[in-house]
C-alpha positions as CSV (number, residue, x, y, z in Angstrom):
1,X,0.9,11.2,-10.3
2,X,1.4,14.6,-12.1
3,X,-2.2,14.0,-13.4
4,X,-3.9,14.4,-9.9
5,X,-4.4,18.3,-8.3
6,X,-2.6,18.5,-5.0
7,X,-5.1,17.3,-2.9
8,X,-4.7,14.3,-4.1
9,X,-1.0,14.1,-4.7
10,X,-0.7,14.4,-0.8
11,X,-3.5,11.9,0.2
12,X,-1.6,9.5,-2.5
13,X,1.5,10.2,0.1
14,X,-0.6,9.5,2.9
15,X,-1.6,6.2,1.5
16,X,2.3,4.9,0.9
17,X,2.9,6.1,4.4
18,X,0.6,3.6,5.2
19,X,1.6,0.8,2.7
20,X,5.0,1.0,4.4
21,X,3.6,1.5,7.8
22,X,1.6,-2.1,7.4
23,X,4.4,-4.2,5.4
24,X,6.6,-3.2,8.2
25,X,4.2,-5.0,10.3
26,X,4.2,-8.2,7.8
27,X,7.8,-8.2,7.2
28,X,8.2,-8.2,11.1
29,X,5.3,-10.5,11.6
30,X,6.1,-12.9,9.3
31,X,10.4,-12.9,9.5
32,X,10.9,-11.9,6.6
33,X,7.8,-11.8,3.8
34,X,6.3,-9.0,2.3
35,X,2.4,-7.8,2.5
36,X,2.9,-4.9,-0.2
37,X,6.1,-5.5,-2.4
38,X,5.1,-8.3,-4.4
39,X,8.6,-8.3,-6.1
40,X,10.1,-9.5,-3.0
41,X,7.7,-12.1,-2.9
42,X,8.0,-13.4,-6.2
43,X,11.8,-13.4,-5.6
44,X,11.5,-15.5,-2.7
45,X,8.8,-17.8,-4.0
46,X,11.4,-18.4,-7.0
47,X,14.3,-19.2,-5.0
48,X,11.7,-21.1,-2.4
49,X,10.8,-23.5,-5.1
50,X,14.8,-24.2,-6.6
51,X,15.5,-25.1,-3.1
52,X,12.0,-26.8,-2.6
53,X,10.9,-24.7,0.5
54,X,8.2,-24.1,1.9
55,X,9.2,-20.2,1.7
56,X,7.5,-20.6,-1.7
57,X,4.4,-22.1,-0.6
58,X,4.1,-19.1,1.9
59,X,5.0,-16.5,-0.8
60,X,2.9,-18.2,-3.6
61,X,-0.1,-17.8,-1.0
62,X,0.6,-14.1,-0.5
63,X,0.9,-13.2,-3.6
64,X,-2.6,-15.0,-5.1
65,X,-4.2,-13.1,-1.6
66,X,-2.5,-9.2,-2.9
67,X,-3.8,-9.9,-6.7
68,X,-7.2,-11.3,-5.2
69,X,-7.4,-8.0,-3.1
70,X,-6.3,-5.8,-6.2
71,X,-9.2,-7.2,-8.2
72,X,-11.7,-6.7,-4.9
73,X,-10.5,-2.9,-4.3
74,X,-11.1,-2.0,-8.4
75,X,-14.6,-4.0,-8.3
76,X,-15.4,-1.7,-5.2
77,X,-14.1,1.3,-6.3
78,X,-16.0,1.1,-10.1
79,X,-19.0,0.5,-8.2
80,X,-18.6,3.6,-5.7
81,X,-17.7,4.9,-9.1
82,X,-17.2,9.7,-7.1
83,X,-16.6,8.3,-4.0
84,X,-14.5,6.0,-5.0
85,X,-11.4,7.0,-2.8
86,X,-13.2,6.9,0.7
87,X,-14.7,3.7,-0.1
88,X,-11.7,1.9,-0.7
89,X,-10.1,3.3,2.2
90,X,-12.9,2.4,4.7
91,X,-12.6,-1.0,3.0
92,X,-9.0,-1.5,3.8
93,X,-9.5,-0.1,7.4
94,X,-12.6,-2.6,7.7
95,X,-9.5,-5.3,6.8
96,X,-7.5,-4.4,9.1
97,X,-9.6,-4.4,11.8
98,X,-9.9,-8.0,10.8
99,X,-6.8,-8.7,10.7
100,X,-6.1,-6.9,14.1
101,X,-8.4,-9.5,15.4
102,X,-6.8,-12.3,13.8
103,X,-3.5,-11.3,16.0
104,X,-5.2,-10.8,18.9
105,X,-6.7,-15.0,18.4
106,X,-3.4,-16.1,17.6
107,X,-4.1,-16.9,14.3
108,X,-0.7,-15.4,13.1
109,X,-0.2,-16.2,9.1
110,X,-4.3,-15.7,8.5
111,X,-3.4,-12.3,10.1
112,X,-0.6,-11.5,7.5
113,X,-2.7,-13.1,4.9
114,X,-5.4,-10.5,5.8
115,X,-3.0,-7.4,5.7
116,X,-1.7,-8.8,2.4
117,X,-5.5,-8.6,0.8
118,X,-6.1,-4.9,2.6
119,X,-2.4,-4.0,0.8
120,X,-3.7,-5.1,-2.5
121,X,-7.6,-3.8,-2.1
122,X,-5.9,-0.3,-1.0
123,X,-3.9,0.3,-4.9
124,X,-7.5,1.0,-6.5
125,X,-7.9,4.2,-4.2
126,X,-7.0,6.8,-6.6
127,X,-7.5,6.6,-10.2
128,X,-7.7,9.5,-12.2
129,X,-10.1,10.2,-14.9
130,X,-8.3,8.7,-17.7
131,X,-7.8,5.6,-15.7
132,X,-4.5,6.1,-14.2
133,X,-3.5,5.0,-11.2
134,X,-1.3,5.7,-8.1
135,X,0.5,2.5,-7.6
136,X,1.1,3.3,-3.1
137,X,2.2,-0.2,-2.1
138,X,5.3,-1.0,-4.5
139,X,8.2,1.5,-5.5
140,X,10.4,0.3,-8.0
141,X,8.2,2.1,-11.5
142,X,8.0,5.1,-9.2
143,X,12.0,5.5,-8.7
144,X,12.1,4.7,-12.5
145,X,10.2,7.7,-12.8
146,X,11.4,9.6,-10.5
147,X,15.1,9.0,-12.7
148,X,14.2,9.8,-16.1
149,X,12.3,13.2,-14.9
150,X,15.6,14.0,-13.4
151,X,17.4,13.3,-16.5
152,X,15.2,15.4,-18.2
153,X,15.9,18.6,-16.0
154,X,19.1,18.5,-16.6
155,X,19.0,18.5,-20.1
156,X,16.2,21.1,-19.8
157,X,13.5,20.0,-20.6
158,X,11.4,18.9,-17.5
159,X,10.5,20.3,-14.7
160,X,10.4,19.8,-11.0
161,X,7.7,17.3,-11.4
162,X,9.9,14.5,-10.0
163,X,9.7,15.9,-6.3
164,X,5.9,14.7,-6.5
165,X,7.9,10.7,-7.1
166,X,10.1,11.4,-4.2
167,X,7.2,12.1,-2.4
168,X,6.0,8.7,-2.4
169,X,8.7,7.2,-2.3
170,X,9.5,9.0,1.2
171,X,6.1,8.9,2.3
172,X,6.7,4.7,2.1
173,X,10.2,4.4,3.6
174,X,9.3,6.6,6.3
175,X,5.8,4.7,6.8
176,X,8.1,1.7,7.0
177,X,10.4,2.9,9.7
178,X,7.5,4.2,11.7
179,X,5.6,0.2,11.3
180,X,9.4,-1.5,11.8
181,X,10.0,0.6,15.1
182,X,6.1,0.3,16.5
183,X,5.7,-3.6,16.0
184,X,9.0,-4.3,17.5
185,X,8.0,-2.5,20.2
186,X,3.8,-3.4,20.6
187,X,2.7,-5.7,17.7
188,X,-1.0,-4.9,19.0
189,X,0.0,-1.0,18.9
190,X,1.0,-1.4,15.4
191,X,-2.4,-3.0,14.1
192,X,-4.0,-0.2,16.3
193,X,-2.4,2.7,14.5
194,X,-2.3,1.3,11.2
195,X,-5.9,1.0,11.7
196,X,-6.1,5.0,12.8
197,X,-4.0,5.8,10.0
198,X,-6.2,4.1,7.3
199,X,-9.5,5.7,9.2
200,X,-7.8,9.3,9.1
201,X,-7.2,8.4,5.2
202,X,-10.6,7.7,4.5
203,X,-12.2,10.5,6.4
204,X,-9.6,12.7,4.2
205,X,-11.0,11.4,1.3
206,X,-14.7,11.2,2.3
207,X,-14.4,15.1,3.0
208,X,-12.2,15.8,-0.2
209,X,-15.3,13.7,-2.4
210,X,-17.7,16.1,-0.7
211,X,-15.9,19.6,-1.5
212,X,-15.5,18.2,-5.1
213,X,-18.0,20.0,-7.6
């Protein structure tokens, strides 16, 4: 994340704001599955399958729909090749209008399902130069980080660049809390803001692509 100018180190905390806002939504939705932490997933899909549940079956499928979305977002953001960003983002908020819709029809686990693809389209949004990416929808590398940059202040020889780790990981848990409390109360409200949020994102970045040089 240190690689990106400011502008982008913000919109990248925008972004897990609303990875955590929408698997807030899944977790909720679904009792108890995950439509951006694939780890979790993977845990229960192991454990599904020692107890031969159907928990795996329903993980199993969420996870081939996040990797199937993770391969559709970097296909669409190669080809969008400046814009890259915006296009992603309008893509995800184009999913999750979908999926929105999918609620609304009752069609409860092809709703999750969708959400889960939109989580895994919106990890190619920011990619830097030398092809690094901001990984918004999972945590676990960025506490890693977040750790050893610490260490390294206090032996003096970092700097303050784990604050920009923090970041994220705030901008998630906080998205999460905000999803957790809004689907609990409206499920319908949720889709509708996670939809604003992901429209406000995109806008950002459409602007932010047009002031670059």
């Amino acid at each position: 994340m240190i690689r990106f100018d400011q502008a982008y180190r913000t919109l990248a905390v925008g972004i897990a704001i609303l990875a955590g806002f929408v698997d807030a939504i899944g977790f909720v939705e679904s009792a108890g599955f995950f439509v951006s932490f694939m780890t979790g997933n993977s845990t229960r899909l192991a454990v599904g399958v020692a107890e031969g549940h159907r928990a795996a079956l329903l993980a199993g499928s969420i996870i081939a729909i996040f990797v199937t979305g993770v391969v559709a977002g970097s296909l669409i953001g190669a080809r969008a090749g400046r814009r890259r960003t915006p296009a992603v983002l309008m893509c995800v908020t184009l999913l999750l209008v979908v999926a929105a819709l999918l609620r609304v029809a009752d069609a409860g686990w092809v709703a999750i399902l969708g959400l889960a693809f939109a989580m895994g389209v919106v990890n190619a949004a920011i990619e830097g130069s030398d092809g690094t990416v901001v990984g918004v929808t999972y945590m676990t590398g960025t506490l890693v980080q977040m750790g050893q940059k610490i260490a390294n202040a206090l032996r003096g020889e970092g700097d303050r660049r784990w604050r920009h780790h923090l970041g994220l990981w705030a901008g998630l848990a906080g998205g999460a809390v905000l999803g957790a409390r809004t689907v609990l109360w409206s499920a319908p409200l949720a889709y509708v803001l996670a939809i604003a949020l992901a429209a406000g994102l995109g806008a950002r970045a459409m602007w932010m692509a047009r002031q670059a040089p």
